[in-house]
One Martini backbone bead per residue (centre of mass of N, CA, C, O) as a GRO file, in nm:
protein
  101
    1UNK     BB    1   0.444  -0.455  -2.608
    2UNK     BB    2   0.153  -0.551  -2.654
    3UNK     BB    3  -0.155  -0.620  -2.565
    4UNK     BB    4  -0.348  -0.834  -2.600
    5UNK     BB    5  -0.630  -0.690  -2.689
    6UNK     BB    6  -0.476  -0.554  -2.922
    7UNK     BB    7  -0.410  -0.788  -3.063
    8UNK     BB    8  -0.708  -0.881  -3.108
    9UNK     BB    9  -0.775  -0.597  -3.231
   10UNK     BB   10  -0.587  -0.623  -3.470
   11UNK     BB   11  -0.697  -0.892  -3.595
   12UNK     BB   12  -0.963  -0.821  -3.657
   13UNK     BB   13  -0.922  -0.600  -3.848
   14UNK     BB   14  -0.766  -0.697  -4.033
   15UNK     BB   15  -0.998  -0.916  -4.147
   16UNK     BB   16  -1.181  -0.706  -4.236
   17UNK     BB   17  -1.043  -0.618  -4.433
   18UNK     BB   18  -0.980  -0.848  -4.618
   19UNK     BB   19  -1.279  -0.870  -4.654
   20UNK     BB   20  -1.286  -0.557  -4.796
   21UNK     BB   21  -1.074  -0.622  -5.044
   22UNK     BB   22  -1.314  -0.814  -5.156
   23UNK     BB   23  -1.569  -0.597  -5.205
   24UNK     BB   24  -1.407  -0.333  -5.218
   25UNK     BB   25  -1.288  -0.103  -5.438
   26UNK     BB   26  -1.118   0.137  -5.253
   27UNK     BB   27  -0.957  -0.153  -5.134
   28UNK     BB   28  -0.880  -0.302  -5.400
   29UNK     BB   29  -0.688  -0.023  -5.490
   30UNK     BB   30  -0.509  -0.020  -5.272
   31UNK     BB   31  -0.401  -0.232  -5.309
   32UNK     BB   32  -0.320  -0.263  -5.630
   33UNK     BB   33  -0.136   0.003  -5.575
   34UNK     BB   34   0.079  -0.118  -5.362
   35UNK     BB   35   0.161  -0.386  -5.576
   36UNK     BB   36   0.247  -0.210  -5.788
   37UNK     BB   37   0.482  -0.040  -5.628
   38UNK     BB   38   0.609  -0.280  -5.503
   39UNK     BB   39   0.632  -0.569  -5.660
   40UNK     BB   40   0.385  -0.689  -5.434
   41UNK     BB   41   0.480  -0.576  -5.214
   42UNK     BB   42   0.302  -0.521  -4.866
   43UNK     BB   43   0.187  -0.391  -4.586
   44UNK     BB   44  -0.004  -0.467  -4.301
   45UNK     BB   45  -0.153  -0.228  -4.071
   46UNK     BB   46  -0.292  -0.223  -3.740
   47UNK     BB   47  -0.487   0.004  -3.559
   48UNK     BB   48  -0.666   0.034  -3.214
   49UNK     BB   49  -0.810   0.182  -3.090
   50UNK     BB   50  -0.629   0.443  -2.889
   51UNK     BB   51  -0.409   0.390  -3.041
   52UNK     BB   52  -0.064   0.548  -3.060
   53UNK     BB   53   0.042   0.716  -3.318
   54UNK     BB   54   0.336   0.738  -3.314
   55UNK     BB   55   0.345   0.400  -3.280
   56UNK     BB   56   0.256   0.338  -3.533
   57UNK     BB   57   0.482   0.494  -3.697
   58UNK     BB   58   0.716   0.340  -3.620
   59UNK     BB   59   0.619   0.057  -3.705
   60UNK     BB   60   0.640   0.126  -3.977
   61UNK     BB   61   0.933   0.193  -4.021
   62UNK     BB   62   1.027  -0.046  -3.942
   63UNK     BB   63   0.888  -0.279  -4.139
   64UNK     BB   64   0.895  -0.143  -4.452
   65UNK     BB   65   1.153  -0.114  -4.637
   66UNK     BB   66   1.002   0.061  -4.857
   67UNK     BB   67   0.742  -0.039  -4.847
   68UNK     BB   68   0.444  -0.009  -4.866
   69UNK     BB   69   0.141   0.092  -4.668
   70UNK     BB   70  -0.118  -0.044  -4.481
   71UNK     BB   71  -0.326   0.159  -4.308
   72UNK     BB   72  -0.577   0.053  -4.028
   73UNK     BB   73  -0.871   0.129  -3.899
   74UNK     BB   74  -1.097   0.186  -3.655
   75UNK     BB   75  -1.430   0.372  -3.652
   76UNK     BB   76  -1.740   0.357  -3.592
   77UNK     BB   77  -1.759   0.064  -3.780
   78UNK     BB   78  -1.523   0.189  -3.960
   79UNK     BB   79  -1.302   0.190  -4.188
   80UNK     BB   80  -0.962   0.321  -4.243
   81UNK     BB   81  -0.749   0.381  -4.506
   82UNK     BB   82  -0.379   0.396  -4.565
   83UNK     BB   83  -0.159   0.476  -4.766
   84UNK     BB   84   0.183   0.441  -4.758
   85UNK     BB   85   0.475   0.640  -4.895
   86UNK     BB   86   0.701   0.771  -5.046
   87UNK     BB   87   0.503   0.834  -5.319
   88UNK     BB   88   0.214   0.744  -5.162
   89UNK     BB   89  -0.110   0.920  -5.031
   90UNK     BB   90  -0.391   0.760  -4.947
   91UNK     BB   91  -0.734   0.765  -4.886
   92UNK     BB   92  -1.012   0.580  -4.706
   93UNK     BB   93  -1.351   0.494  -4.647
   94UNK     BB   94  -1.576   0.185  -4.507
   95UNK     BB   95  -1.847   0.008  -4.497
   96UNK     BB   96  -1.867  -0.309  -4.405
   97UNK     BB   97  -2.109  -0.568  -4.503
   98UNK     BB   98  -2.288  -0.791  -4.649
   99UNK     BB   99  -2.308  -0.589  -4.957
  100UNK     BB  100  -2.091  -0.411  -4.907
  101UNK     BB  101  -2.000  -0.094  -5.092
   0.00000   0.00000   0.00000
């Protein structure tokens, strides 16, 4: 189990996409083709900076279930974003501020 500070980091980045998926294009195309591959269902997986990437792909594996998955991540106040799949992987990056991007 994670500790707290990290559960806090994933959950700001978590808001931050969430919000940047209705502003950004780029990631609301990534939505909409997890929610089209998956006939609407896809979880979103955030990473916190300096967590261990195996450990993140771990978590991907156990609860993904065969549903597209949204790994987001944020370095230098930038999300990156990447959708996984068994048939598709793609990524983009964002910077959401007031304005949008």
């Amino acid at each position: 189990m994670a500790n707290v500070e990290v559960m806090k980091e994933r959950a700001r980045i978590t808001g931050r996409f969430n919000l940047s998926a209705r502003r950004n294009p780029e990631h609301r195309a990534l939505v909409a083709l997890a929610a089209q591959k998956a006939g609407g269902e896809y979880h979103v997986i955030p990473a916190a900076p300096g967590e261990d990437e195996a450990d993140v792909l771990h978590h991907v594996r156990r609860v993904s279930g065969g549903k597209p998955v949204i790994i987001v991540t944020e370095a230098d106040g930038e999300l990156y974003v990447r959708l996984s799949s068994t048939e598709v992987t793609t990524s983009c990056k964002g910077k959401e501020g007031l304005g949008g991007h």
